[in-house]
N, C-alpha and C positions, 0 to 999 in steps of 0.2 A: 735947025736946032743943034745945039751944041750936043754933044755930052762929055761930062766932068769924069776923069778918071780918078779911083780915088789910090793913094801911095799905098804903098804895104806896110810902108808906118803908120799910117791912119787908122786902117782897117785892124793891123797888130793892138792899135792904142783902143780903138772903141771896143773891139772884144774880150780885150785885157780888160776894159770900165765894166763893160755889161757883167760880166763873170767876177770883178771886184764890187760890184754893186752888188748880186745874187750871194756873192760871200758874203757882205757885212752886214746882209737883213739874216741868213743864218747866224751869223756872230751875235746882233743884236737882241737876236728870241735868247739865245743860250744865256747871253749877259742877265738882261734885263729878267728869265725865268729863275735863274740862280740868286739873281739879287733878292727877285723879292722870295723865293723859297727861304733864304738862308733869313731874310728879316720879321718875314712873316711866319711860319713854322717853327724854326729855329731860337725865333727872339734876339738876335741877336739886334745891334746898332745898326746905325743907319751906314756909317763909313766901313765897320767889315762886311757886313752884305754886301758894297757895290765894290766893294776891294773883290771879295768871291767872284761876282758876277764877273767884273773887268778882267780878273783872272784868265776864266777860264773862258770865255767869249776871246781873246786875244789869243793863247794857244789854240781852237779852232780859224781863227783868223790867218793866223801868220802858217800853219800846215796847208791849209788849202790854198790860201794866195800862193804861197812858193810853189805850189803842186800844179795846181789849175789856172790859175789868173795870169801869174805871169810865166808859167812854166821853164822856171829858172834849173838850169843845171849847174850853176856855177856853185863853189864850197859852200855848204850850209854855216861853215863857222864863223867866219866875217859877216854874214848878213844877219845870223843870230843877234851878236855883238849890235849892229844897226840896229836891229829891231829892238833889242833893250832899250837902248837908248831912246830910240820912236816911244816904245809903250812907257817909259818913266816922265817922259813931256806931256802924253797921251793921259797917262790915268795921273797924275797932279791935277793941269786942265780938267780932266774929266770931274773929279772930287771935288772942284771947286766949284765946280757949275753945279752939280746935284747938291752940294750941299747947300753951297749958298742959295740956289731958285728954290728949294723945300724950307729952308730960313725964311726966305720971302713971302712965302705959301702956298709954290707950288707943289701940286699933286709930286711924286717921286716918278712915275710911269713920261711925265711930261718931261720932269729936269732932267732925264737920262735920252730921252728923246731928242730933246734942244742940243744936249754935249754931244750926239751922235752926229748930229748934224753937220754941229758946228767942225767938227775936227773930219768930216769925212774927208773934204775936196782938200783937204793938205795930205793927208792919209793916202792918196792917189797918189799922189805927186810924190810923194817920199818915196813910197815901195817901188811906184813906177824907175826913178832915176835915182836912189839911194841905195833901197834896203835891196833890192833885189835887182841891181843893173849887172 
């Protein structure tokens, strides 16, 4: 029997995902608990509630990713700049999916659900080799 050794990019890359995955279900309580606080409590609309939520779930996101996931010491000011640019692709996409699936009539808990999904596995990929290389 063989055994497979695995690279130290492999092992860097899976525990960079497992600890980018454990970040963005913390991101995603914070999002989705702000949205609907601010929609339900608050009264406000549907699009500034998940504009709050998106907010502030993407500033715990991108502190800990940079800190812990990918444990970047490289100038936070460039990567900032990236990451703007990530979270303005990021929460368009986002907005368009929750509003449009709650237009169609879905639950709101679901339509933030589907956008989280759908943008996670690009979300990797960018921070991995973009935002934070």
């Amino acid at each position: 029997m063989s055994r497979r050794s695995t690279s130290p990019q492999a092992t860097t890359t899976s525990g960079s995902l497992v600890r980018f995955l454990l970040i963005g279900g913390l991101s995603y309580v914070v999002d989705l608990g702000v949205l609907l606080v601010v929609r339900d409590r608050l009264d406000a609309p549907l699009a500034a509630a998940t504009t709050a939520g998106y907010a502030t779930g993407f500033v715990v996101n991108f502190g800990l990713n940079r800190v812990w996931a990918f444990r970047s010491s490289s100038p936070a000011g460039p990567q900032v700049g990236r990451y703007v640019l990530l979270v303005l692709a990021n929460y368009l996409l986002t907005l368009a999916i929750v509003l449009g699936l709650t237009r169609l009539g879905t639950a709101v808990a679901v339509a933030k659900t589907v956008s989280t999904v759908v943008l996670a596995a690009v979300n990797f990929v960018a921070y991995r080799w973009w935002v934070f290389r």
